[in-house]
C-alpha angles and dihedrals in degrees: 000000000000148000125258114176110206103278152130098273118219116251133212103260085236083082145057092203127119127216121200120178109193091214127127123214094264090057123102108227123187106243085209087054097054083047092064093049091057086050092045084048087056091058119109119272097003125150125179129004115212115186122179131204098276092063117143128142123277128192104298098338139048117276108210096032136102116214123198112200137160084228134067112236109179092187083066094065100038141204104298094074118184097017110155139135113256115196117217126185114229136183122211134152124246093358092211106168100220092045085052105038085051086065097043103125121230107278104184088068123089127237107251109226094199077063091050095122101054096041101075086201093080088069091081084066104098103184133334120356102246109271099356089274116153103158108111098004111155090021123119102204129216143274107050095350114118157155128228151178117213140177117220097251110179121014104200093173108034094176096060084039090055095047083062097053092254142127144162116293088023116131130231151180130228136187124190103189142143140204092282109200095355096073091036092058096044095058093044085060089061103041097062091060117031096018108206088336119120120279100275078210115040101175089045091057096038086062086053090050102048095051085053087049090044090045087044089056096054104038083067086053092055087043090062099036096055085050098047093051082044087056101049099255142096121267119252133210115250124285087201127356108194124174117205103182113057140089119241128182114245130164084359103301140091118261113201110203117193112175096343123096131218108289094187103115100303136132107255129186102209095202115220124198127288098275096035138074125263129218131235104189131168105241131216105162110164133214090300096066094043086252080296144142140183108275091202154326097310128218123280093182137038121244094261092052098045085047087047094049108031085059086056104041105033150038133240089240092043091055088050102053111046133206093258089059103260142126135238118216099215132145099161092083092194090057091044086057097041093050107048127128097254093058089068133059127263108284088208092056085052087050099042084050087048093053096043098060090046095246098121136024118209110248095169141315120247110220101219111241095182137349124206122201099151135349114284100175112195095000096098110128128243135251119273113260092217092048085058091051094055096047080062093056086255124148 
């Protein structure tokens, strides 16, 4: 690991390309990561480089990061298009997280559309499913995808909070979900052909694309609706829908984000890890960050270390119960490992970076209740004795 203070990098003269990381001193950037951006810099036709705080390598290209280039490159966008966090308002009654987490529907299996009729869920699908694609609708995926229940914590701008309709102490659900099997698809079909080259016909995989961003979209709405109706409430529209994986064309030019969301003006949850806040901020990043902005904590390890390490460090029940009190819904235990809080950077630290180059402002944080990542039926932990014995006034 090494340092990178904010700042223009330097680029091979073979090269027109800038790269700007949006890290201060006290930040911990992957060394590997910064490599990748000086690969992704030497590409053809590429511009300008923006990578956020929660920079860390990915698989070929640079996670955290927004690239501006004359050319398409699907392989910078990956195969998890559409992938975003949409923010729903909910109303329930004594929000107590082990009453709750006990309700949360199975969310690793599939609506059934011949079933349409007798899931209530399926009334948040207006028309035709992208691309036809069923496979996988309602379902959140693996690795850092989640749903959770959260609570607002601190509201630094209550004005902004209130133009949303929050404030603190309200609840509210997230889903941070992707395309599942329909991006994928739609970059493998690429790549065997055209390997890690540029999209021979932009306009033709951008079709494919858009129909992934718009699944993905609605895949988070089913998510919430199926949870809300678990729940015993009636689903909401978003609050804020933000992709992070996805190109658009802007100036002129196609920006590849890969884990980094739109930073134009736009309301952004900035998702932190299991047992820590998120951020909702308002975001204004300008052309140096490519209209960008972080889209979460970032990983500091990769998954065989955190799963090294966490088994080392921590236990099962610990990992299911988190220091703010909530609890995690996961029956897959390698996941559990490989996702822990500890396996990912200080969100405060992303934020702090965020704020200090002037590309996000702080509207309020969200207190995780539970967190569901797969089904973990009857394995939901018990209170605390010693939490019961303070709610009676015991020592």
């Amino acid at each position: 690991m090494s340092q990178h203070p904010s700042r223009r990098e330097p680029v091979p003269p073979s090269t027109p390309a800038t790269i700007t990381v949006f890290a201060s001193p006290t930040s911990w950037i992957e060394s590997d990561a910064v490599a990748q951006c000086h690969q992704v810099a030497t590409l053809d036709g590429m511009i300008h480089v923006a990578a956020m705080p929660d920079l860390h390598p990915g698989k070929g290209a640079p996670i955290g990061a927004a690239m501006a280039s004359t050319v398409l490159y699907p392989f910078l966008v990956g195969s998890d298009i559409g992938c975003g966090i949409a923010m729903f308002p909910i109303k329930l009654k004594r929000p107590t997280p082990e009453t709750l987490a006990a309700r949360f529907p199975d969310l690793d299996r599939a609506l059934d559309p011949q079933r349409g009729a007798d899931d209530p869920a399926w009334a948040v699908v207006d028309g035709e499913v992208p691309a036809g694609h069923l496979e996988g609708l309602g379902t959140v995926g693996r690795g850092n995808h989640f749903v959770e229940l959260a609570r607002i914590g601190t509201v630094f701008d209550p004005g902004h909070a209130n133009r949303l309709g929050l404030d603190a102490g309200d609840l509210v659900l997230v889903a941070h979900s992707g395309s599942r099997g329909l991006g994928e698809r739609t970059l493998r079909a690429h790549t065997e052909v055209h390997g890690a080259g540029p999209a021979p016909d932009p306009a033709a995989y951008l079709a494919l694309h858009d129909q992934a961003v718009r699944w993905g979209s609605l895949n988070r709405r089913l998510l919430a609706a199926r949870v809300a109706h678990a729940l015993g409430t009636e689903p909401s529209e978003p609050i804020l829908d933000q992709c992070h994986n996805l190109v658009e064309i802007r100036d002129g030019v196609y920006l590849h984000r890969k884990g980094a969301a739109p930073g134009d003006g736009r309301d952004v949850l900035i998702a932190g890890t299991r047992g820590t806040p998120s951020y909702l901020v308002a975001a204004h990043a300008g052309p140096d960050a490519n209209h960008s902005v972080a889209h979460g904590a970032g990983r500091k390890m990769s998954r065989a270390d955190a799963l090294r390490r966490g088994r080392a460090k921590h236990t099962v029940e610990e990992l299911r119960r988190t220091p703010v009190g909530s609890l995690v819904l996961c029956g897959d235990r390698q996941l559990l490992f490989e996702e822990a809080p500890s396996a990912y950077k200080r969100i405060e630290q992303v934020i702090s970076d965020l704020v200090d180059h002037h590309l996000a402002t702080p509207v309020a944080t969200t207190i995780p209740l539970v967190t569901y990542k797969t089904p973990d039926v009857g394995a939901t932990p018990r209170p605390d004795r010693r939490d019961n014995r303070r709610r009676r006034g015991q020592p």
